[in-house]
N, C-alpha and C positions, 0 to 999 in steps of 0.2 A: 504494500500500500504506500502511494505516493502521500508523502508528508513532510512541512514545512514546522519548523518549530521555534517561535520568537521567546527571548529570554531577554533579564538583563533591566527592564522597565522598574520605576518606582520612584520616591519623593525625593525632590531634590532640589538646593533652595541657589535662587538665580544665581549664575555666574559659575555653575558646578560643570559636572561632566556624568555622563551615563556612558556605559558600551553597551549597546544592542547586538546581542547575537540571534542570529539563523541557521538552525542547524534542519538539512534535509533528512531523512531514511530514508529509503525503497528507491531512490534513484542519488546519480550522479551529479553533483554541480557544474560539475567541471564543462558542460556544454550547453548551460543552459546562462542566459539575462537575468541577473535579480534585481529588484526591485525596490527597495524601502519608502512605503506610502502610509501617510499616518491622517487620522479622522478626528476632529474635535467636533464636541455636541454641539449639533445646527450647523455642520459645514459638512461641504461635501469633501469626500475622500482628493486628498491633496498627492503628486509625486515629491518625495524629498530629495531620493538620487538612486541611482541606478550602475550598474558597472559590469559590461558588456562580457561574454565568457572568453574573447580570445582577445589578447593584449590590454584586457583591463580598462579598456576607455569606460572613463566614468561620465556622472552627469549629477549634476549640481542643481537645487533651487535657490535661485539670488537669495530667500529669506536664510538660505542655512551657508551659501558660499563662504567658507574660509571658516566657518564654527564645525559645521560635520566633514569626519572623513568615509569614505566606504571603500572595506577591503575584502578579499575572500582568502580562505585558506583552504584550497584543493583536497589539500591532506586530509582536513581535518572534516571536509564536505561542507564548512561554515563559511556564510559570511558576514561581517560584522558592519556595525556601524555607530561609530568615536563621535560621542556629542560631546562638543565643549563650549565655555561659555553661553548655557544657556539660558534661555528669556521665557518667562511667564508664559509669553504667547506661541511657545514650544510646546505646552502642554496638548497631547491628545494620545488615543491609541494608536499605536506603531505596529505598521503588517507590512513583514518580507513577501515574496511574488518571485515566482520564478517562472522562464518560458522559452522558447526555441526561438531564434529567429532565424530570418534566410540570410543574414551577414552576421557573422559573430564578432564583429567587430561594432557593434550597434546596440544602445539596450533600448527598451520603449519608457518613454516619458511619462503616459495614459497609461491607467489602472487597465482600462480595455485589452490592450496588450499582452497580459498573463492569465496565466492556464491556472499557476497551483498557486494558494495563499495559504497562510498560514495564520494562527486564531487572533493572534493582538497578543501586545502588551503593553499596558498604561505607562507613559509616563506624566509625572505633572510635578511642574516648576514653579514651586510656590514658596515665599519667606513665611 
């Protein structure tokens, strides 16, 4: 069974750091787009970044550029995502996504994009 598994969420007061990890089972990372999209109450599901499976091109949202990193560890079929300095208006539930594409040099931006999701895990950035 194909499965995504977000970890790593929880309180954290502005200006901190979280690591979000994504661990798969039943399949391989290693050829597959992931995705990190997070939802706050009364907004629609947002892309934060994404980091393509062959040579790592990542992608960025201006709101999080230069505060998140996104990495993957093949080995370990994870991949992660380094919040730092973060802001109040970071808070929401964070879901990893994974999915094929026809350039693997390429991740999708739109939720629409991914096949497999994995459950949430809350973060919120509160003093």
């Amino acid at each position: 069974q194909l499965q995504l598994v977000e970890s790593g969420g929880g309180l954290v007061q502005p200006g901190g750091s979280l690591r979000l990890s994504c661990a798969a089972s039943g399949f391989t990372l290693d050829y597959y787009a992931i995705g990190w999209f997070r939802q706050a109450p009364g907004k629609e599901r947002e892309g934060v970044s994404c980091i393509s499976s062959i040579d790592g091109n990542t992608y960025y949202a201006d709101s999080v550029k230069g505060r998140f990193t996104i990495s993957r560890d093949n080995a370990k079929n994870t991949v992660y995502l380094q919040m730092n300095s973060l802001k109040p208006e970071d808070t929401a539930v964070y879901y990893c996504a994974a999915t094929l594409t026809s350039s693997g040099y390429v991740c999708p931006t739109n939720p629409s994009g991914y096949y497999y999701w994995g459950q949430g895990t809350q973060v919120t950035v509160s003093s």
